[in-house]
MILUMMAR-482596 format. One record per residue (C-alpha): residue in three letters; x, y, z. Coordinates in nm, 3 decimals, padded with zeros to 5 digits. Each point is the difference from the previous one (the first is absolute). Layout:
BEGIN
residuo, c1, c2, c3
ALA, X, Y, Z
...
% end
This chain:
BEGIN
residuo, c1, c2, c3
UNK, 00.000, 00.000, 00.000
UNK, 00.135, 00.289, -00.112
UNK, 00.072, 00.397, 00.177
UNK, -00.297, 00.175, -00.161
UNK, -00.288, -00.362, 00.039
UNK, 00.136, 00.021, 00.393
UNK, -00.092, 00.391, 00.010
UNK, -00.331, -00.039, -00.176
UNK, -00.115, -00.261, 00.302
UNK, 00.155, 00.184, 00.240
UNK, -00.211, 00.302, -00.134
UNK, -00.285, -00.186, -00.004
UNK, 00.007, -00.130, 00.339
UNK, 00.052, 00.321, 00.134
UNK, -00.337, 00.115, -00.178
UNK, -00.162, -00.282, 00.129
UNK, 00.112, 00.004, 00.355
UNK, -00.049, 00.449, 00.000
UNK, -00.369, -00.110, -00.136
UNK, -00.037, -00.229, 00.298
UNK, 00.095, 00.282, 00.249
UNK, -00.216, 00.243, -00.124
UNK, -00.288, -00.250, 00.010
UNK, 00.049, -00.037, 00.375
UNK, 00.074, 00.320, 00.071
UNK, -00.309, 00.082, -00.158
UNK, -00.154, -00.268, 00.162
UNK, 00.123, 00.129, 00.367
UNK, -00.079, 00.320, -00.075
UNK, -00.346, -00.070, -00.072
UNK, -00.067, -00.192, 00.314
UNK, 00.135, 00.222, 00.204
UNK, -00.212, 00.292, -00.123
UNK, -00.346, -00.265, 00.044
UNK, 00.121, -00.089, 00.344
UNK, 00.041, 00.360, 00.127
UNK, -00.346, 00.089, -00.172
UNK, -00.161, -00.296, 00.168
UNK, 00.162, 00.122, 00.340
UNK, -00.090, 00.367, -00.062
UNK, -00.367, -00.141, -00.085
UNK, 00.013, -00.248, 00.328
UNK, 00.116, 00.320, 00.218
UNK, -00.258, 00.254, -00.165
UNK, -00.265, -00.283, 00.109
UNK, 00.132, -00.054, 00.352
UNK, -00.033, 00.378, 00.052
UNK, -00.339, 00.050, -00.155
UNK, -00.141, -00.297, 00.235
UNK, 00.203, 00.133, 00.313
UNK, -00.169, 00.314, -00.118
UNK, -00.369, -00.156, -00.038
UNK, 00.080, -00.180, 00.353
UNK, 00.056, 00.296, 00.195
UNK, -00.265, 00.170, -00.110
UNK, -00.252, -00.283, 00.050
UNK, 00.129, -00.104, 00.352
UNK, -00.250, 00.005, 00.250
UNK, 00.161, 00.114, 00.311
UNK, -00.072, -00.150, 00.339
UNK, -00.109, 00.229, 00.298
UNK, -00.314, -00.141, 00.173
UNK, 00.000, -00.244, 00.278
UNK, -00.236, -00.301, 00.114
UNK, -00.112, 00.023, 00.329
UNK, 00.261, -00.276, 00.111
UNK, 00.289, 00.265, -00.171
UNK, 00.084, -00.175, -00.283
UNK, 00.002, 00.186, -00.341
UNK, -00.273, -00.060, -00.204
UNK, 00.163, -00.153, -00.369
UNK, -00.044, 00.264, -00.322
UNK, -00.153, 00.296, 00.208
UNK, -00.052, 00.301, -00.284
UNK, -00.018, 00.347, 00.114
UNK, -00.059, -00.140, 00.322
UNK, -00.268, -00.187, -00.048
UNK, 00.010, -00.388, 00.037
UNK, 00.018, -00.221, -00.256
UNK, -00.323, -00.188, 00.129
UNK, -00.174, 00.311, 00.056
UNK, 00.048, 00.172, -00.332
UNK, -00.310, 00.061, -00.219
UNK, 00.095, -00.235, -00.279
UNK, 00.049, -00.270, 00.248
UNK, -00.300, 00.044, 00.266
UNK, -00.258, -00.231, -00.230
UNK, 00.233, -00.261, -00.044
UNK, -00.087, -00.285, 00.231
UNK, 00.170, -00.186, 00.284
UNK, 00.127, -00.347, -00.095
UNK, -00.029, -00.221, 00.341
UNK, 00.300, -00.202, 00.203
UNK, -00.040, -00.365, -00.144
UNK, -00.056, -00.098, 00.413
UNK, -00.338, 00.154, -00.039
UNK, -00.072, -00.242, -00.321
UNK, 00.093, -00.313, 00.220
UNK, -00.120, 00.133, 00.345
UNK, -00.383, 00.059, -00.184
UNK, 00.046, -00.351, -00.219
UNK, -00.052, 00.277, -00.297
UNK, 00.332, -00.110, -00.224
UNK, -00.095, 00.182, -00.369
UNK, -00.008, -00.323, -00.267
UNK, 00.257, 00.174, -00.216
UNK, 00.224, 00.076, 00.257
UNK, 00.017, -00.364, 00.087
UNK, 00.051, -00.113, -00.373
UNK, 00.294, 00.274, -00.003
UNK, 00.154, -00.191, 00.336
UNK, -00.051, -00.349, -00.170
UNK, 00.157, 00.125, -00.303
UNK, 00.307, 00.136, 00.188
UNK, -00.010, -00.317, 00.157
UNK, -00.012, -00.235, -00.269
UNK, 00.291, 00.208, -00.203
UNK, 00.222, -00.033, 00.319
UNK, -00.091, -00.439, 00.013
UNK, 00.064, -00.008, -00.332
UNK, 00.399, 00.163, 00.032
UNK, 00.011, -00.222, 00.336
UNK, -00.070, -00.327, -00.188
UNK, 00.230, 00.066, -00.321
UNK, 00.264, 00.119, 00.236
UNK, -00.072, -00.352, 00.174
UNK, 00.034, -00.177, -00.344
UNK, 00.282, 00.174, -00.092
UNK, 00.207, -00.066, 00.296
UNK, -00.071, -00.350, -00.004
UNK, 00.086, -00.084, -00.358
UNK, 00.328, 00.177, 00.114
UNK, 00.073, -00.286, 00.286
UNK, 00.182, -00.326, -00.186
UNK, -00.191, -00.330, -00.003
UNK, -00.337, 00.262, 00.036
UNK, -00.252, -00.043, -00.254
UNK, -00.253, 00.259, 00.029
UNK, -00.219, -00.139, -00.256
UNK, -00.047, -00.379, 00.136
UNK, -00.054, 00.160, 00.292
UNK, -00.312, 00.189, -00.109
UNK, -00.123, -00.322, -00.207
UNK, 00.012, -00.254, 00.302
UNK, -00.185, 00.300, 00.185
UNK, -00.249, 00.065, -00.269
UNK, -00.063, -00.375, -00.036
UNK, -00.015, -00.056, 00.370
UNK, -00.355, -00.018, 00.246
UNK, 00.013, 00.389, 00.074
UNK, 00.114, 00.027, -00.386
UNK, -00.306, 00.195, -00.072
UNK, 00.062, 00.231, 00.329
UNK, 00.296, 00.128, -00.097
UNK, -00.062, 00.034, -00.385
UNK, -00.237, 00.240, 00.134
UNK, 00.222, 00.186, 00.210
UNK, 00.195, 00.047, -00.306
UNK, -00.228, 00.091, -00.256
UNK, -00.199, 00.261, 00.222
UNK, 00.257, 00.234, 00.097
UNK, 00.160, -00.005, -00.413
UNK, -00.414, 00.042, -00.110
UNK, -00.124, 00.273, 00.240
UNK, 00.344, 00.172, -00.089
UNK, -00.087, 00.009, -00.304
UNK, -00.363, 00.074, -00.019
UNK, 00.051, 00.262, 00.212
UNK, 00.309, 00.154, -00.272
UNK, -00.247, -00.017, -00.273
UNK, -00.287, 00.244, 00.229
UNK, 00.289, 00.193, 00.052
UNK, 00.080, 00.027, -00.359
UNK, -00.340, 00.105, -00.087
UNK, -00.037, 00.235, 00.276
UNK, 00.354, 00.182, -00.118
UNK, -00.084, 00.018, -00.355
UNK, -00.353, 00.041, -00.056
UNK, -00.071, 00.157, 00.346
UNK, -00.276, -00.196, 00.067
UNK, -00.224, -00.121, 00.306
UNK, 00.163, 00.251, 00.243
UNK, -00.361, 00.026, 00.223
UNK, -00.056, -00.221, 00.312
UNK, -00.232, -00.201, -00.163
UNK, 00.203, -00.078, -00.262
UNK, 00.309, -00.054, 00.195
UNK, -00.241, -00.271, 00.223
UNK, -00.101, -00.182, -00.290
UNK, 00.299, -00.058, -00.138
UNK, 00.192, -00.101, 00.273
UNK, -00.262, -00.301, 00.049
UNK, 00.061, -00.067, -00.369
UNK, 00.340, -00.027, 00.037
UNK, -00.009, -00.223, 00.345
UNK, -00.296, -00.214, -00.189
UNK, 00.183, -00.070, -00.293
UNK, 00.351, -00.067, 00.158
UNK, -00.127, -00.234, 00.255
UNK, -00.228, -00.165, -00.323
UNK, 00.321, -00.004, -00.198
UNK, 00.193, -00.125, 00.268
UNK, -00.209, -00.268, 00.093
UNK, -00.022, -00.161, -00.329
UNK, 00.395, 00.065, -00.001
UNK, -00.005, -00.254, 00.304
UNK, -00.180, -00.277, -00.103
UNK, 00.223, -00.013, -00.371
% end
């Protein structure tokens, strides 16, 4: 390879590699200006809600009887006692519910269903721990059960908690996307509809 061949590559490679740094110079140069307009943006934010904030804070300066500062007092005046918030009713201390035998039907679906999600996370925690023990076969297990005299006993105990679980998720679906059956009467109905047809479901579940 000749003097002037060697030159021409060199040349070339030069090009190539001065392209290269211009591209990511270009490159960094860009980012750095989008970064410090994002953080001029972010700060311009922060301000403007630090701004909203103060101006909406209620400030605290009434007293209960017992001393203690009533929570979101504006101008003074309570939070419980302000005009927008007078009308709203009282909800009661669950003790009076129980002491009066007076429980609300939806409010003991909403317990079941709380219930039933934590069962469910107990029992596949259960499983899962078990098929991590050696010579442990989780799934024998649960046939010799199921096929057992108190088979049908505990396929129930299974089935209800993953049923109600998920009856209940579907009324909650509706009720968060079509906004639907939000009255007392409603809420009553279809709390026994969802304890009738899990414990239907479940049932048959058993006996399989």
């Amino acid at each position: 390879m000749d003097a002037k061949t060697k030159s021409k590559i060199l040349t070339l490679e030069f090009c190539q590699t001065k392209k290269k740094r211009v591209k990511i110079n270009y490159t960094y140069n860009v980012t750095r200006i989008m970064l410090a307009k994002i953080a001029c943006n972010s700060l311009r934010s922060s301000r403007n809600m630090l701004q909203r904030s103060t101006v909406r804070t209620f400030e605290t300066t009434s007293t209960t009887k017992y001393g203690e500062k009533y929570p979101g007092a504006k101008n003074g005046i309570p939070y419980s006692e302000l005009p927008a918030n007078k009308k709203r009713p009282l909800s009661p201390h669950v003790s009076l519910y129980i002491e009066n035998n007076t429980f609300p039907t939806v409010a003991i679906s909403s317990v079941t269903n709380r219930a039933t999600g934590a069962l469910l996370c107990v029992g596949m925690w259960g499983i899962g721990a078990l098929s991590v023990l050696p010579g442990v076969d989780p799934a024998s297990i649960m046939m010799t059960l199921g096929n057992s005299a108190i088979g049908p006993v505990l396929k129930f105990g299974v089935a209800f908690p993953l049923v109600y679980h998920y009856v209940a998720g579907i009324r909650h679906v509706i009720w968060d996307k079509y906004v639907y059956g939000f009255n007392n009467d409603a809420m009553h109905q279809s709390s026994l509809l969802v304890a009738g047809s899990s414990l239907a479901i479940s049932g048959v579940a058993a006996i399989l």
